[in-house]
PLY file of the C-alpha trace (Angstrom):
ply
format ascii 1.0
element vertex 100
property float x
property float y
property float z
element edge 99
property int vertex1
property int vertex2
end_header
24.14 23.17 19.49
22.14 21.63 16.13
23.99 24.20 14.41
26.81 22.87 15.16
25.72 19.43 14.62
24.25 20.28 11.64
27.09 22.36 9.82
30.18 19.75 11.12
31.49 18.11 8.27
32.67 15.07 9.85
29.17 14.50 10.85
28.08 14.25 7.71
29.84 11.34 6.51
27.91 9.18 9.09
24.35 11.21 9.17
21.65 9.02 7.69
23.64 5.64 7.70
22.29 2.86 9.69
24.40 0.24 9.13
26.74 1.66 12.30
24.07 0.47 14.09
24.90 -3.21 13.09
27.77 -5.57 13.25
28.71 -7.76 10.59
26.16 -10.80 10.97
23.91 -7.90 11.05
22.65 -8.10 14.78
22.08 -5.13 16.28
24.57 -3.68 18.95
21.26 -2.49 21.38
20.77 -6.35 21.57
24.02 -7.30 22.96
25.57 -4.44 24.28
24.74 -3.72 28.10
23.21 -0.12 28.62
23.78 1.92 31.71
19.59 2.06 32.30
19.52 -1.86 32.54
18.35 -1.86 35.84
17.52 -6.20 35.71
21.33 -6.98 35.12
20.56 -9.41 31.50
20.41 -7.51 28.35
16.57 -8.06 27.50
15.14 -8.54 30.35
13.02 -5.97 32.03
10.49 -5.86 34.74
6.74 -4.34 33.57
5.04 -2.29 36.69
2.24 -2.38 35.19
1.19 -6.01 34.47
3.85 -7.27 37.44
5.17 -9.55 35.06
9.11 -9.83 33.90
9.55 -9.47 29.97
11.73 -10.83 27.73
13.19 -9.23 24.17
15.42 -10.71 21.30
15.09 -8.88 18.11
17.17 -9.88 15.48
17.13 -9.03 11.49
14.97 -6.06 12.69
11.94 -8.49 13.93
11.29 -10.11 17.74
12.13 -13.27 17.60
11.21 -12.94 21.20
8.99 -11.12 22.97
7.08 -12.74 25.92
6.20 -12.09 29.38
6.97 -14.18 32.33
6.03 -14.65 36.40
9.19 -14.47 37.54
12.65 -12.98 36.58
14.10 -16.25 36.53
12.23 -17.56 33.44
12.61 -14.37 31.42
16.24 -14.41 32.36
16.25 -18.29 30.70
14.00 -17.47 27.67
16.49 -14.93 26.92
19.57 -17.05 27.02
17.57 -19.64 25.14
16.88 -17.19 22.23
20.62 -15.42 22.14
21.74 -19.09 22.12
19.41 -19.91 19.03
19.88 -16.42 16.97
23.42 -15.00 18.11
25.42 -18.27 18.62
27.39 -17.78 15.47
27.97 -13.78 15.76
29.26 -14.06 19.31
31.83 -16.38 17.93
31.19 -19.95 18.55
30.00 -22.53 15.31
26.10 -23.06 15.47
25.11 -26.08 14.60
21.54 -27.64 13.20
19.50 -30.24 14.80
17.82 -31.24 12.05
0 1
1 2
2 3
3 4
4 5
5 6
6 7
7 8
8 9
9 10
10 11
11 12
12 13
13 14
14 15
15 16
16 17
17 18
18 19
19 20
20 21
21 22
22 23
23 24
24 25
25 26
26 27
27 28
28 29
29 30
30 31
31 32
32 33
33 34
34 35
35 36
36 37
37 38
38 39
39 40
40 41
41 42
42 43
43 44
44 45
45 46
46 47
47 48
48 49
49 50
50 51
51 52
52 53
53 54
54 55
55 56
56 57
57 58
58 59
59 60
60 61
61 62
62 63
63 64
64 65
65 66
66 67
67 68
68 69
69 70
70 71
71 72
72 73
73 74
74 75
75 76
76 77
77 78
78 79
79 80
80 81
81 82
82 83
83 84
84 85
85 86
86 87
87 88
88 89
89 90
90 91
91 92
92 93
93 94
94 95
95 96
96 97
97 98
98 99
């Protein structure tokens, strides 16, 4: 099977580039694209076992602009929206504007 991969032309033209992994605005698609394992139902949000606490997860540019923990799923859930509100307002298609 890596043979395969490895010898198949058409692979080649995308092996090595990352900017697939991007859209245009340059957020990645693992931030706002839903993947079959989320088991809490909101794109970065995610429940920790271990500490019993509900975390939430924005990275965008390639650095967490947020990455906290909360007590309940409801305030992750809201920190999350908060943040995609913040960073992705103008990729998902809607003007951002500046309070300053």
């Amino acid at each position: 099977m890596r043979k395969q991969y490895r010898e198949n032309p058409a692979m080649d033209v995308y092996r090595g580039k990352s900017d697939s992994f991007y859209n245009k605005d340059g957020v990645s698609y693992a931030s706002i694209k839903r993947s079959k394992r989320n088991r809490s139902g909101i794109i970065g949000v995610s429940y920790d076992e271990k500490t019993d606490r509900w975390l939430a997860r924005l990275m965008f540019h390639g650095k967490y602009v947020l990455l906290k923990s909360f007590e309940t799923f409801d305030e992750a859930a809201e920190a999350r929206q908060q943040a995609e509100a913040k960073y992705l307002k103008k990729n998902r298609g809607t003007k951002q504007t500046s309070k300053n």
